[in-house]
C-alpha positions in Angstrom: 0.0 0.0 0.0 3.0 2.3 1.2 4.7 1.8 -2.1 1.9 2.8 -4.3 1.8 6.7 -2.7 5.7 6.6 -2.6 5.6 5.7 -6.1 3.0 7.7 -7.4 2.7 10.6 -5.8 6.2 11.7 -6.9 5.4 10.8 -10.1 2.3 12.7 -10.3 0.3 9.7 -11.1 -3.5 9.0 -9.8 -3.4 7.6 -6.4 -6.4 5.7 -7.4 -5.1 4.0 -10.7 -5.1 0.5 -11.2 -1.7 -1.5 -9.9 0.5 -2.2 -12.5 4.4 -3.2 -13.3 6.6 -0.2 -13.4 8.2 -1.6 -16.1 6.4 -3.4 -18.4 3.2 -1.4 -17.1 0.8 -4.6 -17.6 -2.4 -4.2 -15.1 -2.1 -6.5 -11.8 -4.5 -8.6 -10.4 -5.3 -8.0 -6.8 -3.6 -11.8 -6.2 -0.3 -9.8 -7.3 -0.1 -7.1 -5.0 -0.8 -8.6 -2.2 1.8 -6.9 0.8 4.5 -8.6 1.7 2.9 -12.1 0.5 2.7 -11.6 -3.2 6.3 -10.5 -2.8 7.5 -14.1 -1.5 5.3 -15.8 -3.4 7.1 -14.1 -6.9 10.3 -14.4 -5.8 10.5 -10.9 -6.0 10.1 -10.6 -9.7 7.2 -10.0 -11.8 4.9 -12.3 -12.5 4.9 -11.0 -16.4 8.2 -9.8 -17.3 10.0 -11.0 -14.5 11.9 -8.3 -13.8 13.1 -7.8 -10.2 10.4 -6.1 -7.6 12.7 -3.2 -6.0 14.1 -4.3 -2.4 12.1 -1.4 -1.5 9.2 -2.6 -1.7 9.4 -5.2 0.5 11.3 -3.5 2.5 8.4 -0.6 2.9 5.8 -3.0 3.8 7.7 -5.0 6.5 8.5 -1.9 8.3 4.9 -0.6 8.2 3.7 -3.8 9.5 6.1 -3.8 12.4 5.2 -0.1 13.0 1.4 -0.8 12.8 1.6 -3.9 15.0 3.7 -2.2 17.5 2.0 1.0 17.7 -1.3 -1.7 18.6 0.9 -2.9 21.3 1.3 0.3 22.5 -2.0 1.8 21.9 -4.4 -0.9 21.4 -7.9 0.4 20.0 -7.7 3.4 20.8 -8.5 6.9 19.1 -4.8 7.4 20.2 -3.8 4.7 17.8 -5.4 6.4 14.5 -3.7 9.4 15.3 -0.3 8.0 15.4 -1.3 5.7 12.7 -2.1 8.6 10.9 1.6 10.2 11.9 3.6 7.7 11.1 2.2 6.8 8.0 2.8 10.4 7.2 6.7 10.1 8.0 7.1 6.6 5.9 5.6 8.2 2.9 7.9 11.5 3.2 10.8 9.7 4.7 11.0 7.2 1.1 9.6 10.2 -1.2 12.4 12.3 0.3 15.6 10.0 -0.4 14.5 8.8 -3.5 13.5 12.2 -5.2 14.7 15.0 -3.0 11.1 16.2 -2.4 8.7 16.7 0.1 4.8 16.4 -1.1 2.7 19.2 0.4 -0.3 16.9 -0.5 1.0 14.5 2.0 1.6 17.2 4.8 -1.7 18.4 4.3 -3.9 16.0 4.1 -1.9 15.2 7.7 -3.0 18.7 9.0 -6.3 17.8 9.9 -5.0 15.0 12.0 -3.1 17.5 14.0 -6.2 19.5 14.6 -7.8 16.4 15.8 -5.1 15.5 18.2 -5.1 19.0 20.0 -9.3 18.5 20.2 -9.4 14.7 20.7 -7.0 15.1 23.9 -7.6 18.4 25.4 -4.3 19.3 25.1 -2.7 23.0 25.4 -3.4 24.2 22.0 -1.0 26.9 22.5 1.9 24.3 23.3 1.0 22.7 19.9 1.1 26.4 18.3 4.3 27.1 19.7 5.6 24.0 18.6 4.7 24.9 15.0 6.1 28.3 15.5 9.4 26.8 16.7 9.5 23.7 13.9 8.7 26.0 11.3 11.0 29.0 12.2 13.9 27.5 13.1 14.1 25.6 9.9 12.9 28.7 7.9 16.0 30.6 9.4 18.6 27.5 8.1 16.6 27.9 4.8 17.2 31.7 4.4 20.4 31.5 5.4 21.3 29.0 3.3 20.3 30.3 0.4 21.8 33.2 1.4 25.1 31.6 1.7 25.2 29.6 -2.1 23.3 31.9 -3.8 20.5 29.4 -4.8 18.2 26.5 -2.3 20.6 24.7 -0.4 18.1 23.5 1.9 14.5 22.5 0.9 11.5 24.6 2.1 9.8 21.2 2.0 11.5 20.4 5.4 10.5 23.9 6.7 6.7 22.7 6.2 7.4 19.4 7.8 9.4 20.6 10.7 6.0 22.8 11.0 3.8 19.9 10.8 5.4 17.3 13.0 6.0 20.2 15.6 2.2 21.4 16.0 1.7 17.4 16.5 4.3 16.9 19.3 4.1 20.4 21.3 7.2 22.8 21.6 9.4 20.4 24.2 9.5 17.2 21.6 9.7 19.7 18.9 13.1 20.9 20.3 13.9 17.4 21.0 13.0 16.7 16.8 15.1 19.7 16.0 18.2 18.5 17.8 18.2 14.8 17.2 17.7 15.9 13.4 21.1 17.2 13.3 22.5 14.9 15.4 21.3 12.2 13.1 22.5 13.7 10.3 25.4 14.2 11.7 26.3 10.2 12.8 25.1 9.2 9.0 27.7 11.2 7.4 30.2 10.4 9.5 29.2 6.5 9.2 29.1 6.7 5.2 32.7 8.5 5.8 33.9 5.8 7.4 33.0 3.2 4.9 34.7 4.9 2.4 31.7 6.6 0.7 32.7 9.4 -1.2 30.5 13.0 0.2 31.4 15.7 -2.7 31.2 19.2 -0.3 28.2 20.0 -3.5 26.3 16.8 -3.0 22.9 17.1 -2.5 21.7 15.3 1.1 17.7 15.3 1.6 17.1 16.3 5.3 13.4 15.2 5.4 14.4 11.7 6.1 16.5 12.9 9.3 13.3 15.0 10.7 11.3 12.0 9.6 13.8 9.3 12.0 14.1 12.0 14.7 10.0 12.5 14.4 9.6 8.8 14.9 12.0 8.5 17.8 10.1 11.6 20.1 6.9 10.9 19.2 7.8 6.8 21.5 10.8 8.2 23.6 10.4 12.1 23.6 8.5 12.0 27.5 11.5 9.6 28.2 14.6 11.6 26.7 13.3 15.3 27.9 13.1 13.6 32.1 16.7 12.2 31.3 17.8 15.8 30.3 16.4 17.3 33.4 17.8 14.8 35.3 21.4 14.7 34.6 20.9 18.0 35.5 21.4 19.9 32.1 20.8 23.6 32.0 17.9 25.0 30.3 16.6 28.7 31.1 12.6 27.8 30.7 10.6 25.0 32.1 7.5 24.1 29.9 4.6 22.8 31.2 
């Protein structure tokens, strides 16, 4: 399912088209596209051309499955579970988009915005800890994006990940959306220096999507973010403002 908006949204194909090979483009039966299962059952090829299914396909679906059947686990039904059904299915979709095409859909973000509003309602939370967190997410990235572009003279760092720094912070509320905006970079930070260390080759000009680093440290507040912020406070680490 995953694969079919990572896919086609991109592409600007109809969500709603019927399933077909990407490269042979013959239609597929419902028996073919079957997650996970159709994938073993072909081998990971086609069943027409046989050409090789991409790894990440499968890949996509196993991790959604785990995500889904943990966030149960977590949630159970629940109203709670929708919404971070609803979230995370949000950051897969951007997370692949973003490393495969260097883009961040505004379709996907906003058909997520209503989800947010939900959230604040549903839980009678502080709306204005949600609105500050979307101040924060969206301004501090909005700031790297001027400057940026300021500094090479063109867009060095998409305004893609301005709007989904926004999003994911009027979701968590300002403390997780601090905790997102530092375990971004931090992220980012350990992945170049691990690709380094294997000897990839990082050109100073390459082109590195962020979105999937926001997406990852998203993913990792929105279970631990409660967890990591009492940690902070109590190894004693200076910060001028307490938040309630």
């Amino acid at each position: 399912m995953f694969t079919i908006f990572i896919y086609r949204i991109p592409n600007q194909l109809a969500i709603g088209r019927k399933n077909f090979c990407r490269n042979c483009n013959t239609a597929l039966r419902a028996v073919d596209v079957i997650p996970i299962l159709s994938f073993i059952i072909l081998r990971g090829k086609c069943k027409y051309c046989k050409k090789k299914i991409p790894t990440q396909y499968i890949v996509t679906e196993l991790l959604a499955a785990l995500v889904f059947a943990f966030l149960y686990m977590v949630h159970g039904i629940s109203f709670d579970l929708l919404l971070y059904l609803a979230l995370w299915s949000m950051l897969i979709i951007t997370f692949f988009i973003d490393l495969d095409h260097m883009v961040i859909s505004d379709a996907v973000l906003l058909v997520f915005l209503p989800v947010v509003v939900l959230y604040v309602i549903a839980t009678d939370a502080s709306w204005l800890n949600h609105l500050l967190g979307l101040v924060i997410g969206f301004t501090f990235f909005l700031v790297i994006y001027l400057v940026a572009k300021w500094l090479y003279g063109k867009e060095a760092f998409g305004f893609g990940d301005v709007m989904l720094s926004g999003a994911v912070g009027a979701f968590l509320g300002m403390e997780n959306t601090i905790l997102v905006m530092v375990l971004s970079f931090i992220i980012a930070f350990v992945v170049i220096m691990f690709l380094k260390a294997i000897g990839k080759s990082l050109k100073r000009e390459m082109e590195i999507p962020f979105g999937p680093f926001i997406c990852v440290a998203t993913a990792i507040a929105s279970l631990f973010g409660y967890e990591i912020i009492q940690l902070y406070w109590g190894l004693g680490a200076f910060w001028p403002y307490q938040i309630v």
